[in-house]
C-alpha positions as CSV (number, residue, x, y, z in Angstrom):
1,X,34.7,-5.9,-16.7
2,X,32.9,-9.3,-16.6
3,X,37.0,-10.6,-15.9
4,X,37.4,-8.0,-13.1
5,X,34.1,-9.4,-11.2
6,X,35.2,-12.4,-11.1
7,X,38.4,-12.3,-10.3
8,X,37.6,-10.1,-7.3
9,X,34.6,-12.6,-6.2
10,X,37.2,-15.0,-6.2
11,X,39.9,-13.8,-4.3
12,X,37.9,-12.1,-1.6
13,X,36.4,-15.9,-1.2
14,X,39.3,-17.6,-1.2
15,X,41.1,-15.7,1.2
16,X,37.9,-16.0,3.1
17,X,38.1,-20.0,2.9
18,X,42.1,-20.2,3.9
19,X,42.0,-17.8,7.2
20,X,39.1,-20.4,8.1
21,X,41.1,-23.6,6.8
22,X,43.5,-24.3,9.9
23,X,41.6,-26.7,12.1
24,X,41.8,-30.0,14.0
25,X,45.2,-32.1,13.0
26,X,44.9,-35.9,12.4
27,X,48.4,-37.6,10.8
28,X,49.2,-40.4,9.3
29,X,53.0,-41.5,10.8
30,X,56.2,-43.2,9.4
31,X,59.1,-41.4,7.2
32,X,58.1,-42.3,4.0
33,X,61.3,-41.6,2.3
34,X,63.6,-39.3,4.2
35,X,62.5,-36.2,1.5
36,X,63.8,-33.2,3.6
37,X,61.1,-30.2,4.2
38,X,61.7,-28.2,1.7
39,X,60.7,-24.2,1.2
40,X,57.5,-24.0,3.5
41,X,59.6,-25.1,6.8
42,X,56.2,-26.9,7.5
43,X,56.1,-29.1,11.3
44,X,53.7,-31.7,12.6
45,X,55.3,-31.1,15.9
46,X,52.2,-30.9,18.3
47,X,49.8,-32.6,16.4
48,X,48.2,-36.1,17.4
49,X,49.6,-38.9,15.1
50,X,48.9,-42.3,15.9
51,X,51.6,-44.5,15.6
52,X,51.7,-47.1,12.9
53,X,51.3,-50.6,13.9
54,X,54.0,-53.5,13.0
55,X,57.1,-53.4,10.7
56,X,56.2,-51.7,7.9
57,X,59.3,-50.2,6.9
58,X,59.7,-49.8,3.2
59,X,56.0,-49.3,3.0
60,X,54.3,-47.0,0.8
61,X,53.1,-44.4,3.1
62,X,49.1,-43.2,2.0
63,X,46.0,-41.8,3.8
64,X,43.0,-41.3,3.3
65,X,40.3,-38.2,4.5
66,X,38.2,-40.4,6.2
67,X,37.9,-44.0,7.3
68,X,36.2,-46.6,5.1
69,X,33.0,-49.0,5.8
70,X,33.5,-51.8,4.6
71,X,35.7,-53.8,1.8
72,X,33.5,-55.7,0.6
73,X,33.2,-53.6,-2.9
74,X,29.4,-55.0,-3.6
75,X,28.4,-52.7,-0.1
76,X,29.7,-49.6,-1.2
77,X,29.7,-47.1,-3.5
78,X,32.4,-44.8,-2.4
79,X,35.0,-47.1,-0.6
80,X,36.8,-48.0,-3.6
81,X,41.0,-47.8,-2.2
82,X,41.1,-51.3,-0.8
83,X,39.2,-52.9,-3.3
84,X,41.2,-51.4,-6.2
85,X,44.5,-53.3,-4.8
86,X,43.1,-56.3,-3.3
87,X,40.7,-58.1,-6.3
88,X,40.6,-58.1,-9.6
89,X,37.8,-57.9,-12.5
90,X,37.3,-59.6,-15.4
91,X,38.6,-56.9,-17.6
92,X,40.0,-53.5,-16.9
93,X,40.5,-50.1,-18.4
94,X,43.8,-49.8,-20.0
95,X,45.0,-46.2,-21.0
96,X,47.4,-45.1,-23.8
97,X,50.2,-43.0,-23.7
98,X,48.0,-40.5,-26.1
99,X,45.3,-40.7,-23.3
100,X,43.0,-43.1,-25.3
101,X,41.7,-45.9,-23.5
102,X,40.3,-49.4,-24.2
103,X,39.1,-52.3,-22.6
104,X,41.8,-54.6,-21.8
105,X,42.2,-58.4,-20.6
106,X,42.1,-59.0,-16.8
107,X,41.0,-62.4,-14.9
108,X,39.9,-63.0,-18.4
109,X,42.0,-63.4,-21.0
110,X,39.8,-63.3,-24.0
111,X,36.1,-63.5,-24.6
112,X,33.9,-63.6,-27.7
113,X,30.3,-61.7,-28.3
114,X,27.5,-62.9,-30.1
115,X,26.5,-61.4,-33.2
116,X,23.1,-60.3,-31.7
117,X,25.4,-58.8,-28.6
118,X,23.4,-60.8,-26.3
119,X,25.8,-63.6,-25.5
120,X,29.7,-63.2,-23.7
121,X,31.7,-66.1,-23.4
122,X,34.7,-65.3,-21.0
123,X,38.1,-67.4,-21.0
124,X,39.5,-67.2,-17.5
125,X,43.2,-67.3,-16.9
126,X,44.5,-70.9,-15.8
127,X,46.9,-69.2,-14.0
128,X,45.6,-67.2,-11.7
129,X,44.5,-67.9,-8.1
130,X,43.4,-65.9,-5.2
131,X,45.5,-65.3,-2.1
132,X,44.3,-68.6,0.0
133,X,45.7,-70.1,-2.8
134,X,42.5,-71.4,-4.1
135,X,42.4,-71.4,-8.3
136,X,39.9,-68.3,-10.0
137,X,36.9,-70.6,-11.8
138,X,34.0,-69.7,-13.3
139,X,32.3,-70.7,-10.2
140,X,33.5,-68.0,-8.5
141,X,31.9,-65.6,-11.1
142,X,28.9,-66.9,-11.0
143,X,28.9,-66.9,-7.4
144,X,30.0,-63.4,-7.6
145,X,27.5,-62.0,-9.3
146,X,24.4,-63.9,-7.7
147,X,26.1,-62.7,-4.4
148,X,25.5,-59.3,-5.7
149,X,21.5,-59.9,-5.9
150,X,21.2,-62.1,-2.8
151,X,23.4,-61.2,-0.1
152,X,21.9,-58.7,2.6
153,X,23.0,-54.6,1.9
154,X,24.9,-55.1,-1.6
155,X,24.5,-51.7,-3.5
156,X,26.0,-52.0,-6.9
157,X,23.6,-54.0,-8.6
158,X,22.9,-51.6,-11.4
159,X,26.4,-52.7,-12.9
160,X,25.3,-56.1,-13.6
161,X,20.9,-55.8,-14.0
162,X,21.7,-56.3,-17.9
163,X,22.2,-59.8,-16.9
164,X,19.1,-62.3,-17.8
165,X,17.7,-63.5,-14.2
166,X,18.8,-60.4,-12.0
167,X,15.4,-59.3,-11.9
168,X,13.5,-62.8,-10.9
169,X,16.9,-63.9,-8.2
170,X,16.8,-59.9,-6.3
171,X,12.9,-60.5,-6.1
172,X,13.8,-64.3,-4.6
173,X,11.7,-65.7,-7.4
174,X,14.7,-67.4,-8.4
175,X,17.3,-69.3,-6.8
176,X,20.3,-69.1,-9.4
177,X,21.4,-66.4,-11.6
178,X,20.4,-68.3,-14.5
179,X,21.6,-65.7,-17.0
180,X,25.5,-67.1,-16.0
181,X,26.2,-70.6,-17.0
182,X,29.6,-72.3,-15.9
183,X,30.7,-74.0,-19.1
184,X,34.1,-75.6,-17.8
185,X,36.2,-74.3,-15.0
186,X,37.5,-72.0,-16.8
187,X,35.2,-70.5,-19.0
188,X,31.7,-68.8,-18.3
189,X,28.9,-67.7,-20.5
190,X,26.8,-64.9,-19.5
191,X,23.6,-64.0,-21.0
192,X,22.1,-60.4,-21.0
193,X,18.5,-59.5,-21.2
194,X,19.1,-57.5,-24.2
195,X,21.9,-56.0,-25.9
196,X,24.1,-53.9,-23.8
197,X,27.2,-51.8,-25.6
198,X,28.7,-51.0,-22.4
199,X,28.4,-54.2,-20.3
200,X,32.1,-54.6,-20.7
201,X,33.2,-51.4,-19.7
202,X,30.4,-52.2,-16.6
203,X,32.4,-55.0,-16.1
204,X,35.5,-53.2,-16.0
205,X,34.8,-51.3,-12.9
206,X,35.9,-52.4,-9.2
207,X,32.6,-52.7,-8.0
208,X,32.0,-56.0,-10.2
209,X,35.3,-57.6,-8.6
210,X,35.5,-61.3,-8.7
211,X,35.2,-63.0,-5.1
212,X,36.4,-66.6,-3.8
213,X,33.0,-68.7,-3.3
214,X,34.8,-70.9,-0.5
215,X,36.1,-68.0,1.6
216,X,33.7,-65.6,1.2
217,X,30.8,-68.3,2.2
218,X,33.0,-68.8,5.1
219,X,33.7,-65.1,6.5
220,X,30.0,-64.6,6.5
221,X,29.2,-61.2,7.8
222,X,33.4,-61.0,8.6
223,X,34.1,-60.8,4.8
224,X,35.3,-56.9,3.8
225,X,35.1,-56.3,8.0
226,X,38.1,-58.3,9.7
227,X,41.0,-58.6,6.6
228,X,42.0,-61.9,7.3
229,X,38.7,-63.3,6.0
230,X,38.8,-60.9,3.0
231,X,39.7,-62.5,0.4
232,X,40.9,-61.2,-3.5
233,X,42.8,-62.2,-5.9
234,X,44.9,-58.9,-6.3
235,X,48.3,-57.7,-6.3
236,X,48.1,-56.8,-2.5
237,X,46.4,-58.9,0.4
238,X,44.2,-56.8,3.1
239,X,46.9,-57.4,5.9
240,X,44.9,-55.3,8.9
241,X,42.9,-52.6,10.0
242,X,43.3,-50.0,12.5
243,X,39.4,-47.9,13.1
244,X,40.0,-44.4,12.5
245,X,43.7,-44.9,12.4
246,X,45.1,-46.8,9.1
247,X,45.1,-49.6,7.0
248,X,47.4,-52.0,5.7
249,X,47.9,-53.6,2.5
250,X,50.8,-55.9,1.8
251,X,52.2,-57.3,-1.3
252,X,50.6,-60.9,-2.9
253,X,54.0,-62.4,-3.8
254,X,52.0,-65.0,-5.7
255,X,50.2,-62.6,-7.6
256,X,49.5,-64.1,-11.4
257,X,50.9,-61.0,-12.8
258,X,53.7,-60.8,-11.1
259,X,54.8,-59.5,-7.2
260,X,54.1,-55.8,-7.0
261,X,57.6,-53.6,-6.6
262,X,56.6,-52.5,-3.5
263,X,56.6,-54.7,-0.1
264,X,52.9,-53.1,0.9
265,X,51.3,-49.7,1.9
266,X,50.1,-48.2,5.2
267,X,47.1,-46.0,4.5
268,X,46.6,-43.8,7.7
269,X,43.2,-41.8,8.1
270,X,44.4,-37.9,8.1
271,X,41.1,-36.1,8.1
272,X,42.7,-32.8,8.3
273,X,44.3,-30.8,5.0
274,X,46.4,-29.0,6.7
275,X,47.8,-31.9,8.5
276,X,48.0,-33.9,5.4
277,X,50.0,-31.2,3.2
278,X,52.7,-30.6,6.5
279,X,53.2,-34.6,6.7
280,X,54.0,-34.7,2.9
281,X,56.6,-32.1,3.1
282,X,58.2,-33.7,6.3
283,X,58.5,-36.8,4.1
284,X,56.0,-38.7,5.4
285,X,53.8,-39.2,3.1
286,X,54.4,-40.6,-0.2
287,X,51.3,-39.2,-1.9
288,X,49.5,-36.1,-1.7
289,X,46.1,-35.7,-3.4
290,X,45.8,-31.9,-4.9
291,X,42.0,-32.8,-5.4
292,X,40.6,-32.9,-1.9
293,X,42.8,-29.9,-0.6
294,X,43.1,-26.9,-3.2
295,X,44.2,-24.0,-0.8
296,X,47.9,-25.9,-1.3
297,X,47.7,-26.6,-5.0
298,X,49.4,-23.9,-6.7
299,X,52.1,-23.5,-3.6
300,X,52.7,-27.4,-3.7
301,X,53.0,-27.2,-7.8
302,X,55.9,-24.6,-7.2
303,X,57.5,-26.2,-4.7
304,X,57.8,-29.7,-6.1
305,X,57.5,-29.2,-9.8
306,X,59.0,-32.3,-10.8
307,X,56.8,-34.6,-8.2
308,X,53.6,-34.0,-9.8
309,X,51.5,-36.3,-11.7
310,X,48.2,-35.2,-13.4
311,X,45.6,-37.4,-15.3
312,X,42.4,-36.2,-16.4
313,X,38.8,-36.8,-14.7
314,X,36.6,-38.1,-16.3
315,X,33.9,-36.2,-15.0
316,X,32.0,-32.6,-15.8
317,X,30.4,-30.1,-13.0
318,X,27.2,-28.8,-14.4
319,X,24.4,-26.1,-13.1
320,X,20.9,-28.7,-13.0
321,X,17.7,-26.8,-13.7
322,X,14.4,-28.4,-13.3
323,X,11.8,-28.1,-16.2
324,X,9.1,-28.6,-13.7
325,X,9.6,-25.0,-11.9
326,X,8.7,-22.0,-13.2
327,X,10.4,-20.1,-15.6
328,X,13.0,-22.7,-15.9
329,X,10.3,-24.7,-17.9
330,X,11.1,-22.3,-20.5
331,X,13.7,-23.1,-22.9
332,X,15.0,-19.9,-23.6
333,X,15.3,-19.1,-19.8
334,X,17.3,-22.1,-19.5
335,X,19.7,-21.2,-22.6
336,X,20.1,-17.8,-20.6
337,X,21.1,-19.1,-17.2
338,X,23.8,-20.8,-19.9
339,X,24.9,-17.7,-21.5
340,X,25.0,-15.6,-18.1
341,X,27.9,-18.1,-16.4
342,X,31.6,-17.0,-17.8
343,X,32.6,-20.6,-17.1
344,X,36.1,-20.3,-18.6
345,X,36.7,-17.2,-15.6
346,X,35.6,-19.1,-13.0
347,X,38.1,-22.8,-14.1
348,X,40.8,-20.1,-14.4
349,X,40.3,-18.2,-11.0
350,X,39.2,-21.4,-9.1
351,X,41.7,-24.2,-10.6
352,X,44.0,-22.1,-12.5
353,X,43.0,-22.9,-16.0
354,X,43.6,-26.6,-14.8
355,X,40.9,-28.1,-16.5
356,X,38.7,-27.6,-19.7
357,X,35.4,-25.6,-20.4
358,X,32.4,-28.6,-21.4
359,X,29.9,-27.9,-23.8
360,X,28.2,-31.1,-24.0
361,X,27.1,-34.1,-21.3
362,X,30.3,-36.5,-21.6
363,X,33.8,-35.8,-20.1
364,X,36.8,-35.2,-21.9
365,X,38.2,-38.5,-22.9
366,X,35.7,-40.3,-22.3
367,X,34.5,-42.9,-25.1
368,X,32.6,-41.0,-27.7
369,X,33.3,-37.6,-27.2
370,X,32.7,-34.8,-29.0
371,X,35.0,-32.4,-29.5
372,X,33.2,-30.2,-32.3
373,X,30.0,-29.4,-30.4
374,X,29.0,-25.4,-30.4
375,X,30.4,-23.5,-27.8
376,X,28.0,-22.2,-25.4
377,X,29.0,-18.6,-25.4
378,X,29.1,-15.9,-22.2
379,X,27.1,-13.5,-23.6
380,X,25.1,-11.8,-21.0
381,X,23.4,-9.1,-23.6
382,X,22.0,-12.3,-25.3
383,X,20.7,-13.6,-22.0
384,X,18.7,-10.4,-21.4
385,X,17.1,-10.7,-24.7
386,X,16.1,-14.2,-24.7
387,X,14.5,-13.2,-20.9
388,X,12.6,-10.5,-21.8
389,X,11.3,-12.6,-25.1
390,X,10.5,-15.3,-22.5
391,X,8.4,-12.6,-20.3
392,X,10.7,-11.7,-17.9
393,X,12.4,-8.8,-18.8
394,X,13.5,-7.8,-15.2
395,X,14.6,-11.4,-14.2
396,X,13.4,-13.6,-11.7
397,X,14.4,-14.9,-8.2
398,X,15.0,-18.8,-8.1
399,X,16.1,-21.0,-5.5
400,X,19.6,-23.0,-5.5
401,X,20.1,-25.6,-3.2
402,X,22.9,-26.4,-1.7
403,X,24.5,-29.2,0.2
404,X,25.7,-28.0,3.9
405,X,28.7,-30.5,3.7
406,X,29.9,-28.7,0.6
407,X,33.4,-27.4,0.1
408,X,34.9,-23.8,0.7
409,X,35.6,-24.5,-3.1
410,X,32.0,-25.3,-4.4
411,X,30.6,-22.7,-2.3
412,X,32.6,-19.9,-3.9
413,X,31.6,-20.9,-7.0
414,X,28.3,-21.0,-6.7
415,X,28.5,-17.6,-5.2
416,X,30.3,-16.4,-8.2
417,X,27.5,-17.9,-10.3
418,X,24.9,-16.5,-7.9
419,X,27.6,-12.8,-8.9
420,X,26.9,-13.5,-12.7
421,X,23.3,-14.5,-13.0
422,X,22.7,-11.5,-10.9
423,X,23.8,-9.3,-13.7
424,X,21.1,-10.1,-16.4
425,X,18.6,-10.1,-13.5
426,X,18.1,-13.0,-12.1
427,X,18.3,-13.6,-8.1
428,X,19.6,-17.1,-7.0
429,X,18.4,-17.3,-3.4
430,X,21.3,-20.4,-2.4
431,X,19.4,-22.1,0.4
432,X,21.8,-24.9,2.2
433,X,20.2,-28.2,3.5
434,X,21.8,-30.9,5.2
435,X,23.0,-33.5,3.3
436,X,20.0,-35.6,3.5
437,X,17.6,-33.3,2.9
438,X,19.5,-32.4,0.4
439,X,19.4,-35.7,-1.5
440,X,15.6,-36.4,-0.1
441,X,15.0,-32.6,-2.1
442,X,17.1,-33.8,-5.3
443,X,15.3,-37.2,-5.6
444,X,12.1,-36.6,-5.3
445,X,12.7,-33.7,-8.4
446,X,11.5,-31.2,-6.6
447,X,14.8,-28.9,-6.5
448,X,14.9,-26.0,-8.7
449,X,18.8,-25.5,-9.3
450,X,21.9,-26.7,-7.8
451,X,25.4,-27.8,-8.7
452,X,27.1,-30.8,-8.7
453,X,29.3,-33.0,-10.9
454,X,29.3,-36.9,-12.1
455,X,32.6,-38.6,-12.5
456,X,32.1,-41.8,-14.6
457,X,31.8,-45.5,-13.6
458,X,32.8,-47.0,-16.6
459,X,34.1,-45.8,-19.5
460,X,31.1,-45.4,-21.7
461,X,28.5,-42.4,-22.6
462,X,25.8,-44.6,-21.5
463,X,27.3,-43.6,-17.8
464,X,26.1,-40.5,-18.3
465,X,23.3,-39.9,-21.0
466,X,21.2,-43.1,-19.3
467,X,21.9,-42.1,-15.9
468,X,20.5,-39.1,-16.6
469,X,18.0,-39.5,-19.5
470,X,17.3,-42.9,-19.7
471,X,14.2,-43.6,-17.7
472,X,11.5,-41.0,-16.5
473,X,12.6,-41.9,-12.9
474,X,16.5,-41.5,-13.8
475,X,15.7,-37.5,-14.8
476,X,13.6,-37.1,-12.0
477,X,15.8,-38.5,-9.2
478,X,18.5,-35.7,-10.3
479,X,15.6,-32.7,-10.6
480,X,15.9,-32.3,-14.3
481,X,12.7,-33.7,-15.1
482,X,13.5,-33.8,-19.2
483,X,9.8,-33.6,-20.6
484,X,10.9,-35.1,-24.0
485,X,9.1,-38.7,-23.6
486,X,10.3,-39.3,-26.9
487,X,14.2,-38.5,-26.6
488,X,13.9,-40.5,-23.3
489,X,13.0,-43.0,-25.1
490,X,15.7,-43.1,-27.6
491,X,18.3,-42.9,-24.8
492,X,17.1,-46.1,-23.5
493,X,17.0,-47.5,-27.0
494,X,20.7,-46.3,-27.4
495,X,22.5,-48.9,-25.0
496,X,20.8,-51.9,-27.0
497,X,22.7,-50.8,-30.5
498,X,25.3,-53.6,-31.0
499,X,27.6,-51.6,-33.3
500,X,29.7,-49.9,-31.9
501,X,30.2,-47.1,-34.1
502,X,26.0,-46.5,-34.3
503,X,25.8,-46.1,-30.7
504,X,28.2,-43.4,-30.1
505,X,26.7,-41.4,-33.4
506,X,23.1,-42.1,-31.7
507,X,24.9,-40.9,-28.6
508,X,26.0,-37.5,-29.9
509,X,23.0,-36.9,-31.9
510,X,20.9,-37.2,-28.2
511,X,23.7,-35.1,-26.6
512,X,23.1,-32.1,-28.9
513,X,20.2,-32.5,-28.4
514,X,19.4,-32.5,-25.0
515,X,22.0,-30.1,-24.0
516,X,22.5,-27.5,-26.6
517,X,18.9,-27.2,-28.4
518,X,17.3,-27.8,-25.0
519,X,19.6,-26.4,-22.6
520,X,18.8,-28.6,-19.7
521,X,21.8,-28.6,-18.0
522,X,24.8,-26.2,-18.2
523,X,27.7,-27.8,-18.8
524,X,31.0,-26.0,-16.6
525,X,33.9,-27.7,-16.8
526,X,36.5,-31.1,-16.6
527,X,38.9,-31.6,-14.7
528,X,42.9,-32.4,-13.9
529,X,43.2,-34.4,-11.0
530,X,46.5,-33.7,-9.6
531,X,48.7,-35.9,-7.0
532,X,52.3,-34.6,-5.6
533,X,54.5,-37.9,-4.8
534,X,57.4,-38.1,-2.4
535,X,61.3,-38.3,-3.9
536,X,61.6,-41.9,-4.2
537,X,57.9,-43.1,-5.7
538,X,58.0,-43.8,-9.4
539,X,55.3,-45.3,-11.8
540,X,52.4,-43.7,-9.7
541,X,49.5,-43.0,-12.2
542,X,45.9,-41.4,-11.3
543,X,43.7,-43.8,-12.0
544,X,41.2,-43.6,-15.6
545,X,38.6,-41.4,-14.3
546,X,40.4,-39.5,-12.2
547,X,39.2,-40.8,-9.0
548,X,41.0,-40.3,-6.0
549,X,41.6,-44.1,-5.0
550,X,44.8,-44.9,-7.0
551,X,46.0,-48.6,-7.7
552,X,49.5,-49.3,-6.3
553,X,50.5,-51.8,-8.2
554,X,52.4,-49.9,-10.5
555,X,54.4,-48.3,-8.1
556,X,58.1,-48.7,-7.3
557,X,61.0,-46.7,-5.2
558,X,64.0,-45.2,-6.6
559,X,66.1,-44.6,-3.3
């Protein structure tokens, strides 16, 4: 019965969405590999596709949804595509064929830690350079990350705040970051305030990429704007830009790791999934990302079988509840609304089983996972009980707010849920803002429910539970508003534990905590991201945490 609602909720939706899915065509151009249309007999004929600048033949052909803002990775916290090919980090994530991952040499090639876990001394490569051809110091790290507190609009700051001497140089108390000292040219020590278990899987992630002091001093205002004055140290070089049209990477043949396989990659701006699913099955587009346009997934999957490649996200989708509105201060209301969702129907009906039910705060794969934690059951009997033993034995009508920029897909399931928790009683009134009220609403912790998901930074628990937990402000800015000052507490006391092995058992103790015994959030699924690739394109891999910027560098053609 419970299947048979669903299922019907579900298809009546998203047949709903897809007669409303055809719309304006953007395009991304050039015949990516000569892959023949195959079953669908799909045509861009009539549609407006700008045509690519230069020679780029050979080229991987990309797009992307929407244009970026910058490249200048410290001034944005969503434009990660450019950045990802065009700089490199200290260290990176490196993932194993089992799907484990650990943190890996990049720009440096080996570091030591203090025993207190306060001190990291970082030996740079001697060999690598960036693509003016100037060498990689320990300069330009320390310039790097004092840029990050100084210059005008940076963003990503948080990433690197463990550091000793953020706090005094982003209040201008301070004129150098005094917390990184340049020990030779190619080695650099950086102090933290404290001890920090994740700082390098911070420093693993694109946003604390390593910049050229000389030419980024130079571009001024120009650096991540005009490509010629942005300047990495990646395996591709930021060749031009096109507003609204594309971008262009091509290959660093004097890349320190060795020239890239392919000769560069036009990324056109295709805002349109209709438009972006034809050009893939007229061969030209090499990639198609399954993530941002799910009315073509199962079609594409049956089509193409052998072009898809799948990595996990590292990531959940929960249901928030705020413990300051009434009756979700109650903890067994809250352990109802999680017993009253039949989470497992909606990832099968939704994404076709392509994922896995969560019962806990961290992604799957992630660092310190649990994989034994109780199942949150779908037991809508239960639910009733606990409600009328909470007082409110013929429900209660609550508010979920949702974002009016939402997809067809999140929409439908919040309906579904709005379907289920209808059942034991309760009424979820979904009221849409725009998105900035939306996030004014959220942050200020005055939003009773709404959904949403966090796909991780960094590899590391503390990317979730302290984001989260970790500070009074942190649980109100996402309208949880956790009223154990205590377990708050702990969280923040978690990321200081130097060994490695105590942290993640502190983390998993606070995660049963806070989300099984005090139900306040409920936990819906992870995630397979899924790409389709053209004929010819071998070595693609999603990146770690299933984001939808990919690195190219592993890339090649097989013609």
């Amino acid at each position: 019965m419970r299947k048979k609602l669903a299922m019907t909720l579900a298809v009546s939706m998203l047949a709903t969405s897809l007669l409303s899915a055809c719309g304006s065509s953007a395009s991304n151009g050039t015949t990516a590999s000569g892959d023949a249309a195959q079953s669908s007999g799909a045509s861009t004929e009539g549609t407006e596709t700008p045509a690519s600048s230069g020679d780029h033949e050979g080229y991987l052909m990309d797009y992307l949804s929407s244009d970026i803002m910058t490249a200048d990775v410290q001034k944005t916290s969503n434009d990660y595509e450019i950045p990802m090919n065009i700089y490199d980090t200290l260290v990176k994530v490196e993932v194993e064929d089992d799907g484990s991952s650990e943190i890996a040499p990049m720009l440096a090639e080996s570091w030591e830690v203090s025993d207190d876990g306060l001190t990291y001394t970082f030996h740079l490569r001697e060999d690598a350079a960036f693509q003016n051809g100037n060498p990689v110091t320990a300069q330009d790290v320390k310039y790097t990350f004092t840029r990050m507190f100084t210059a005008e609009g940076t963003v990503n700051g948080s990433f690197l705040d463990q550091i000793a001497g953020t706090d005094e140089l982003s209040a201008g108390s301070a004129e150098e970051l005094t917390g990184v000292e340049v020990l030779d040219d190619h080695t650099v020590q950086i102090t933290l305030k404290e001890p920090f278990g994740a700082f390098l899987s911070a420093l693993a992630f694109t946003a604390c990429a390593i910049y050229d002091d000389e030419a980024t001093e130079a571009a001024g205002d120009d650096f991540g704007m005009v490509p010629e004055k942005t300047v990495g140290s990646g395996p591709f070089i930021f060749e031009s830009w096109t507003p609204n049209a594309e971008l262009v990477l091509k290959r660093n043949d004097n890349y320190w790791g060795g020239a890239a396989k392919i000769p560069g990659v036009v990324i056109r701006i295709i805002p349109d999934t209709e438009t972006q699913t034809m050009m893939f099955e007229n061969g030209e587009l090499d990639l198609l990302d399954l993530q941002t346009n799910p009315e073509a997934v199962d079609r594409i999957i049956e089509t193409y079988p052998d072009q898809i490649v799948s990595g996990p996200i590292m990531g959940v989708d929960y249901v928030f509840m705020n413990q300051n509105v009434e009756p979700l201060t109650d903890v067994r209301v809250r352990k109802a609304i999680q017993m009253s969702i039949d989470r497992e129907t909606i990832l099968d009906e939704i994404y076709s089983g392509r994922g896995k039910v969560e019962n806990g705060l961290f992604a799957n794969g992630m660092i310190g996972y649990n994989e034994n934690l109780p199942v949150i059951p779908y037991d809508p009997e239960q639910a009733k009980a606990l409600l009328a033993e909470a007082g409110y034995p013929d429900g209660f009508t609550i508010e979920l707010g949702g974002d009016s920029s939402d997809s067809e897909t999140r929409t439908m399931i919040t309906e579904i849920i709005q379907a289920m928790l209808s059942e034991v009683g309760i009424n979820l009134e979904i009221k849409k803002y725009d998105q900035s009220t939306w996030l004014e609403t959220r942050r200020a912790g005055t939003m009773p429910m709404y959904v949403s998901s966090w796909t991780a930074d960094f590899n590391d628990p503390d990317n979730f539970m302290y984001t989260f937990f970790g500070t009074e402000e942190n649980t109100k800015l996402r309208s949880i508003n956790y009223q154990d000052a205590s377990v708050i507490a702990q969280v923040a006391a978690a990321r200081t534990i130097v060994d490695t092995d105590e942290r993640i058992a502190k983390y998993q103790e606070l995660e049963e905590k806070i989300m099984q015994e005090d139900a306040s959030l409920v936990p819906l699924w992870s995630r397979d991201h899924l790409f389709a690739v053209s004929k010819r394109t071998k070595g693609f891999k999603v990146s770690w945490n299933g984001f939808s910027d990919s690195s190219y560098y592993p890339v090649y053609f097989e013609e």
